[in-house]
C-alpha positions in Angstrom: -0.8 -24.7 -15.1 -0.6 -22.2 -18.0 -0.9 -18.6 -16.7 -0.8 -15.3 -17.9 -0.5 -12.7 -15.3 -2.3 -9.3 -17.1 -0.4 -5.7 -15.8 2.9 -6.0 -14.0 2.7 -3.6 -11.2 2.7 -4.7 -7.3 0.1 -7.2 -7.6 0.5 -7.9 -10.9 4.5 -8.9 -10.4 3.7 -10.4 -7.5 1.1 -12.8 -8.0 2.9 -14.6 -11.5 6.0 -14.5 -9.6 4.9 -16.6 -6.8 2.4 -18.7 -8.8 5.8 -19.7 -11.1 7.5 -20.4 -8.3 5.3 -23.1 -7.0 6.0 -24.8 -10.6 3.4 -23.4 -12.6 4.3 -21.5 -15.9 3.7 -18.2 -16.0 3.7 -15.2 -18.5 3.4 -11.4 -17.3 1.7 -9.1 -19.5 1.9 -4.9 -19.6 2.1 -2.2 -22.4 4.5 -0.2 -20.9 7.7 -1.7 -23.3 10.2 0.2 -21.0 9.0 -2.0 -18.0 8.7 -5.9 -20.0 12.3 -4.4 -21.1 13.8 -4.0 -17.4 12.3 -7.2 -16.0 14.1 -9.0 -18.9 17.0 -7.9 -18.3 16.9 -8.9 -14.4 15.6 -5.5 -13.0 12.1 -5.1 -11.1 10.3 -1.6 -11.1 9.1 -1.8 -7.7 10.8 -2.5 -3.9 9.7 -5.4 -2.5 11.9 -7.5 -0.5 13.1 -11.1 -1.6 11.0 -10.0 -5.1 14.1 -9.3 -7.0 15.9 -12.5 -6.5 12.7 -14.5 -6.7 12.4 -12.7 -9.9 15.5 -14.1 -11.5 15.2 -17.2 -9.8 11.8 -18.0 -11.5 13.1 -16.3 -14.9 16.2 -18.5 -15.0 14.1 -21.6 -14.3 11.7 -20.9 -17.1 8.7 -20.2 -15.7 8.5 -16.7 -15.6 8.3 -14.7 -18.6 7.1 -10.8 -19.7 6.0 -9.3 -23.1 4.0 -7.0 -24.2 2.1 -9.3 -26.5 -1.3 -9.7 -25.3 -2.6 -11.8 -27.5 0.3 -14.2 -27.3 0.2 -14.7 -23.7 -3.7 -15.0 -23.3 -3.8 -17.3 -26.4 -2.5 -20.0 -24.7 -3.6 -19.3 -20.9 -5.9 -21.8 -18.8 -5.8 -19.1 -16.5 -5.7 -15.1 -17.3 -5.4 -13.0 -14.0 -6.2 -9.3 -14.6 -4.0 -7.2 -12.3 -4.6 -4.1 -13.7 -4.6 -0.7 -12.1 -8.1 0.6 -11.0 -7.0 4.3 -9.7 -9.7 7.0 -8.0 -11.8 9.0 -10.4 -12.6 12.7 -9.1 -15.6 11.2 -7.3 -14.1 8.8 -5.6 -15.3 5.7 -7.8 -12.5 3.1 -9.1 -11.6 3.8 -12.9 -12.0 1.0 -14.4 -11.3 2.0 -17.9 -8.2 0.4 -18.2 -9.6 -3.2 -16.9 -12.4 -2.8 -19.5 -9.9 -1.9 -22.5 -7.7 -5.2 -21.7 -11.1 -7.2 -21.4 -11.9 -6.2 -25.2 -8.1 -6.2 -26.2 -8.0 -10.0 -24.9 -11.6 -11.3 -26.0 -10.6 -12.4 -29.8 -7.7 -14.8 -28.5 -9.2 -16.2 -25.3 -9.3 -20.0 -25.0 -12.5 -21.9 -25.2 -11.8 -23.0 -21.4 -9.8 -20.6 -20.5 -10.4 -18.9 -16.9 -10.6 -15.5 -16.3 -10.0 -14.5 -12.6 -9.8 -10.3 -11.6 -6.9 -10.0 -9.4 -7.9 -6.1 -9.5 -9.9 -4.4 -6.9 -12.9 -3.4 -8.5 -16.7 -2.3 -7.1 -19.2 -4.8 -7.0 -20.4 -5.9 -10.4 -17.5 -6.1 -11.9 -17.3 -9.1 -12.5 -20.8 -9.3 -14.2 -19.5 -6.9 -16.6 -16.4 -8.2 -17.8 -18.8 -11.6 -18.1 -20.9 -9.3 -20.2 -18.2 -7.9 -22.3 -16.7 -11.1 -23.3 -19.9 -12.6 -24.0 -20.7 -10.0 -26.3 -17.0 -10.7 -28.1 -16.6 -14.0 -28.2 -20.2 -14.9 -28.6 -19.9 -17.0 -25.6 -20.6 -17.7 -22.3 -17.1 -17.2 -20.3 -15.9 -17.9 -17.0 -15.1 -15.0 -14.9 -13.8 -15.6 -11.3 -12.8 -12.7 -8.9 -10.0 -13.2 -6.7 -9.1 -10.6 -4.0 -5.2 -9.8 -3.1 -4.2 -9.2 -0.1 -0.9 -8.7 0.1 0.9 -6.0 2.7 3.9 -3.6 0.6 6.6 -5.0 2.2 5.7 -8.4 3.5 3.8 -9.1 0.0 6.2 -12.2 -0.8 5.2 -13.9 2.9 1.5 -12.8 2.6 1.0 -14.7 -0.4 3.3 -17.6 0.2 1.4 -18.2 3.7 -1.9 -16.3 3.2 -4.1 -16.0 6.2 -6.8 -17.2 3.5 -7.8 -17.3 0.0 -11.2 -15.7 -1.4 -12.5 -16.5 -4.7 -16.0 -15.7 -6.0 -17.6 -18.2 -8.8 -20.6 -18.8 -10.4 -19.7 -22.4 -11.1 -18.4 -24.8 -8.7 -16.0 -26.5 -10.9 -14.1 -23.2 -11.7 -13.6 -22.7 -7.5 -11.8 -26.4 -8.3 -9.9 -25.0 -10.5 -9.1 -22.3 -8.6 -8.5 -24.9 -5.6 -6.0 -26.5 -6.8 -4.0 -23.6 -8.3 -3.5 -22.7 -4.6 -3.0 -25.5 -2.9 0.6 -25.4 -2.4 -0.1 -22.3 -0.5 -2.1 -23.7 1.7 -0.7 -26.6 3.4 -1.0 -25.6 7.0 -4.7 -25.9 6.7 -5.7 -21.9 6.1 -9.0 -21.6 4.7 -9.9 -21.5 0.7 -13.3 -19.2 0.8 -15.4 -19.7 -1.9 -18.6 -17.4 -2.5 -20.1 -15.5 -5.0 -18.3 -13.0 -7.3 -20.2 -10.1 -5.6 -19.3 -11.2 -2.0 -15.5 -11.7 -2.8 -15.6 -8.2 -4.6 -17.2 -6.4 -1.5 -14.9 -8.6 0.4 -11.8 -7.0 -0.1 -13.2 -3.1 -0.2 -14.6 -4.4 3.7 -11.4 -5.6 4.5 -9.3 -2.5 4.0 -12.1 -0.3 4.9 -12.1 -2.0 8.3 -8.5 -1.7 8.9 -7.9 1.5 7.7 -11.1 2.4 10.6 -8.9 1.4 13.2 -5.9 3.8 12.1 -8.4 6.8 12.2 -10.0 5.6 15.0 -7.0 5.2 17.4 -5.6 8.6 15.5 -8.6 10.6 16.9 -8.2 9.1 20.2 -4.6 10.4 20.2 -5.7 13.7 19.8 -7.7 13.4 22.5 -5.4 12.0 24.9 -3.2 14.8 24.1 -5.8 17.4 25.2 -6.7 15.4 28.3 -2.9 15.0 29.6 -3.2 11.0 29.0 -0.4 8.6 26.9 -2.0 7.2 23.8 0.7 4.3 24.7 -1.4 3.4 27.5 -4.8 3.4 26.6 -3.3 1.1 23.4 -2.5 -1.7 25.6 -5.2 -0.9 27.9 -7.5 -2.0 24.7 -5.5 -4.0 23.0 -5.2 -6.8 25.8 -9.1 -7.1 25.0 -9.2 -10.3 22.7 -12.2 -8.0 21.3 -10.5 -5.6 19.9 -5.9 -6.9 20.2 -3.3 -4.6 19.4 -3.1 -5.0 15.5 -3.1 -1.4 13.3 -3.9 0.3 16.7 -0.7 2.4 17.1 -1.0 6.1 16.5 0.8 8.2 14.2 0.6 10.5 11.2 -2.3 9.2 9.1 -2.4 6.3 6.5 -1.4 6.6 2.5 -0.3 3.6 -0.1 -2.1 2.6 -3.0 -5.0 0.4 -1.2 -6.6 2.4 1.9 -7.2 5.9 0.6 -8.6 4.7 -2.6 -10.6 1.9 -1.4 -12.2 3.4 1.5 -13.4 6.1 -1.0 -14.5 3.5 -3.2 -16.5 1.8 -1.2 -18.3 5.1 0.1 -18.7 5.9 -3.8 -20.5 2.2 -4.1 -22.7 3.3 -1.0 -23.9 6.7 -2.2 -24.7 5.0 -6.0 -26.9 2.3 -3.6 -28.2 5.2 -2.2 -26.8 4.1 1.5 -25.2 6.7 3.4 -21.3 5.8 4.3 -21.0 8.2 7.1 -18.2 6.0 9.2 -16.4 5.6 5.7 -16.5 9.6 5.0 -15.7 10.1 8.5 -12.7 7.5 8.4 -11.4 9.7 5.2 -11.5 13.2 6.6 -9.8 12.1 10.0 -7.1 10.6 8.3 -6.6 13.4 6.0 -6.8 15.5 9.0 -4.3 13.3 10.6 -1.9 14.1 8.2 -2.0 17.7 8.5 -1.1 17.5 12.8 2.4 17.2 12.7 3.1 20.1 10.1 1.1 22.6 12.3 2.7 21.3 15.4 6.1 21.9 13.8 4.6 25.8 12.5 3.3 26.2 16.2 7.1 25.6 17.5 8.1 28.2 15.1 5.6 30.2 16.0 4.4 30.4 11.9 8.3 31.8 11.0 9.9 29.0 8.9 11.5 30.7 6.2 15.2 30.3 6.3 14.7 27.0 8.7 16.3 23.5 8.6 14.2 20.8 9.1 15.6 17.3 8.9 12.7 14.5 7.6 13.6 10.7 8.3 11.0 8.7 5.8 9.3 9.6 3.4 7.6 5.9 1.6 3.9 5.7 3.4 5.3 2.8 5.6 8.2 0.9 6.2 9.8 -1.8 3.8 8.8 -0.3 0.7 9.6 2.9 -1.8 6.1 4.0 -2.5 4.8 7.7 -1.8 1.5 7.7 -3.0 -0.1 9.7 -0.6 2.4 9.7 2.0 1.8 11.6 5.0 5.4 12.6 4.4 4.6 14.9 1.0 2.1 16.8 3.4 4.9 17.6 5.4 7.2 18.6 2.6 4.4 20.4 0.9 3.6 22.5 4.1 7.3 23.6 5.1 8.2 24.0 1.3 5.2 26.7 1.1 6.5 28.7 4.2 10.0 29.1 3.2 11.7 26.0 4.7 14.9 24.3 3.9 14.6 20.6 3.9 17.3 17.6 4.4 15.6 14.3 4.2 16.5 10.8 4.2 14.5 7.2 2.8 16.2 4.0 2.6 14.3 2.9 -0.7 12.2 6.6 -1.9 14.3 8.9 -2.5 14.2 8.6 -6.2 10.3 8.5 -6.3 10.5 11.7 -4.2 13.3 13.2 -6.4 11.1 12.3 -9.6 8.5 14.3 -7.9 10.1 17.4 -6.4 13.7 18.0 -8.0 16.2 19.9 -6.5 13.7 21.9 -3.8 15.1 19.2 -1.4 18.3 18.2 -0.4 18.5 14.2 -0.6 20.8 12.8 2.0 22.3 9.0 1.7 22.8 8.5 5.6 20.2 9.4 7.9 22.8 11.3 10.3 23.7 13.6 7.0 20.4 14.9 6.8 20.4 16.4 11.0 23.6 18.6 10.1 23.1 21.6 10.7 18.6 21.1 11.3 16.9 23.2 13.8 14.4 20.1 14.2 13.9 16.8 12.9 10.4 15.1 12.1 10.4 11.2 11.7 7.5 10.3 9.4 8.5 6.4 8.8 9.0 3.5 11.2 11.7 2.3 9.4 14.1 0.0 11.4 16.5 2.2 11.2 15.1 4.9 13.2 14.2 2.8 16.1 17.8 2.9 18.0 20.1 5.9 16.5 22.8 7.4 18.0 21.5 10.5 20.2 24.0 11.9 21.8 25.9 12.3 17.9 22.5 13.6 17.0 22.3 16.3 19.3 25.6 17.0 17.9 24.5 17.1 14.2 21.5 18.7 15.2 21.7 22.7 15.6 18.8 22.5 18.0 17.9 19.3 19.6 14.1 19.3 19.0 12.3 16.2 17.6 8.8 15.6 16.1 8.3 12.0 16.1 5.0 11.2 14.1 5.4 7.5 14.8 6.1 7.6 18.6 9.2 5.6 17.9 11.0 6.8 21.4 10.4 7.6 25.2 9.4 10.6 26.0 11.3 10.4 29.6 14.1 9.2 27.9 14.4 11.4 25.1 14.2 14.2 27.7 17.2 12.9 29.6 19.4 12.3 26.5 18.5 16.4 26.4 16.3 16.6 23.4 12.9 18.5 23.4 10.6 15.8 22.3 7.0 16.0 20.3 5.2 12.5 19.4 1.8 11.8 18.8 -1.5 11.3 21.8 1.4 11.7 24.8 2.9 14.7 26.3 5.3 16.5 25.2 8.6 16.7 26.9 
């Protein structure tokens, strides 16, 4: 099929790259020249594992293409996928002024049957609008389908290629064909293709991460309580987990979630509730503890200081939101750095893939170490704010050498305590005693 893939950030990239490499050809859009530029010449502006070479792969095979010519690429599209960014207004609400200006960019050179199919995560009734719009441009009835991603940073390549299951919301049956047999190669091993109305896949996907992003407070507030009532967080995980109820998936305790998708959707979601007049008390609640949760390990580390940070050296492995990818927005980690910058601290830190998104954001008031041993010369305490694989078996006794006092805050509970009290560290995690 013909495709054109409409904004080129991490779904956006993803999505045309994957649907060219099952054969189709495939034409990414965006306005940002600088970006169409670095894709053409073989670089990607995100970190994605495998995404690169897939990139080139595709690219050389001519299937994959980028401009910034909109009506070009849409002109001759079956299929138009809007992946365009739909970031938090002040209220909370998606902003969805940048979906709606493509919409009336693209209307004049859309094809009679062309498909339109929102790739975005956008409130309920989107879809319905852009309908509306195009209608009202083109003087026809179009056909808009909505199309949910799901796709984890860092495992975005596998989660499309082998999707748990597809969503897509229709109004007419033969566009869900369509749709059908544009993923089909996808799903071979049977996974389900989920076909519903426009409104239900919309609300679909805010559910989703709402959901999952519940869990990460829910087991975060726990934590805090196990702390307080001397039991391991560790524990009471598999004590749950082994319940097929509930299993052991985004139950592990730590510093708070932050990305792109949680944070804004959860926030989204209570926006669409309040407008319905529906009161999203779990999904305000699910907000404040994880921004609360973020703020636990910088006044744990100003406790052990006793408020006196000024002239220390704190050590920070990871600073991306999770593993396997270099994106900060609203990384527990920048709480952290934000908190020890304002009392007077001196920070070393160490990312395998962020260091240049942190760099862009906060210059030389850090000092950017390539090797995650450079960063604990010389640090009266480190803080580990990323799982990355890394971190999971490093070198302790050289790190209690490095290290001018052996003190660890581990806001991903990436060691034992018994044994990181044995290897003669003073250790700090998250919903177990301290050791």
């Amino acid at each position: 099929m013909k495709i054109a893939v409409v904004g080129t950030g991490y779904v956006g990239l993803v999505t045309g790259t994957c649907f060219a490499d099952s054969g189709n050809d495939v034409t990414c859009v965006d306005i940002n020249q600088q970006k169409i530029d670095q894709l053409n010449a073989g670089g990607i502006p995100i970190y994605e594992p495998g995404l690169a070479e897939m990139v080139e792969h595709n690219a050389e095979a001519g299937r994959l293409h980028f401009t910034t010519d909109l009506a070009a690429a849409v002109g001759s599209a079956e299929l138009v996928f809007l992946a365009v960014g739909t970031p938090s207004s002040h209220d909370g609400s998606a902003d969805l002024s940048s979906l709606f200006a493509v919409v009336e960019d693209m209307a004049p050179h859309l094809p009679l049957t062309a498909i339109v199919v929102t790739k975005s995560t956008v409130p309920v009734g989107t879809n319905w609008e852009i309908g509306q719009r195009l209608a009202k441009r083109t003087g026809r009835t179009c056909d808009v389908a909505s199309n949910p991603e799901f796709l984890k940073e860092g495992a975005a390549i596998e989660d499309f290629m082998k999707p748990d299951r597809v969503v897509v919301g229709v109004r007419r049956p033969e566009v869900g064909e369509v749709l059908r047999a544009l993923y089909a190669p996808f799903l071979r091993t049977e996974k389900p293709f989920l076909v519903m109305s426009p409104e239900s896949a919309e609300m679909t996907k805010y559910v989703a991460n709402a959901l999952l992003s519940t869990k990460i407070s829910f087991i975060n507030e726990v934590a805090n309580l196990c702390e307080c009532m001397r039991a391991d967080i560790n524990d009471v995980r598999r004590g749950i987990g082994h319940d097929s109820r509930i299993g052991f998936a985004f139950l592990f305790p730590g510093v708070g979630y932050g990305g792109s998708c949680f944070p804004k959707d959860v926030r989204a979601l209570s926006s669409m509730a309040r407008s319905a007049g529906v009161d999203p008390r779990i999904l305000e609640a699910v907000d404040s503890v994880n921004t609360r949760q973020k703020s636990i390990l910088p006044e744990k580390i100003e406790k052990h200081f006793a408020g006196r940070l000024a002239g220390r050296t704190v050590a920070i492995w990871g600073l991306s939101f999770k593993p396997r990818t270099d994106d900060i927005r609203e990384a527990p980690a920048l709480v952290l750095v934000d908190r020890l910058l304002a009392g007077g601290a001196r920070l070393q830190v160490h990312d395998p893939e962020a260091m240049e998104n942190v760099r862009k954001q906060y210059g030389d008031k850090l000092v950017y170490c390539d090797h995650p041993y450079a960063a604990l010369e010389g640090a009266d305490l480190l803080a580990i704010m990323t799982e990355w694989k890394e971190f999971l078996q490093p070198d302790f006794a050289r790190m209690r050498k490095l290290m001018k006092t052996p003190v660890i805050f581990d806001g991903r509970n990436l060691y034992n305590p018994a044994h990181m009290q044995a290897a003669g560290f003073t250790y700090h995690s998250i919903g177990r005693a301290s050791v």
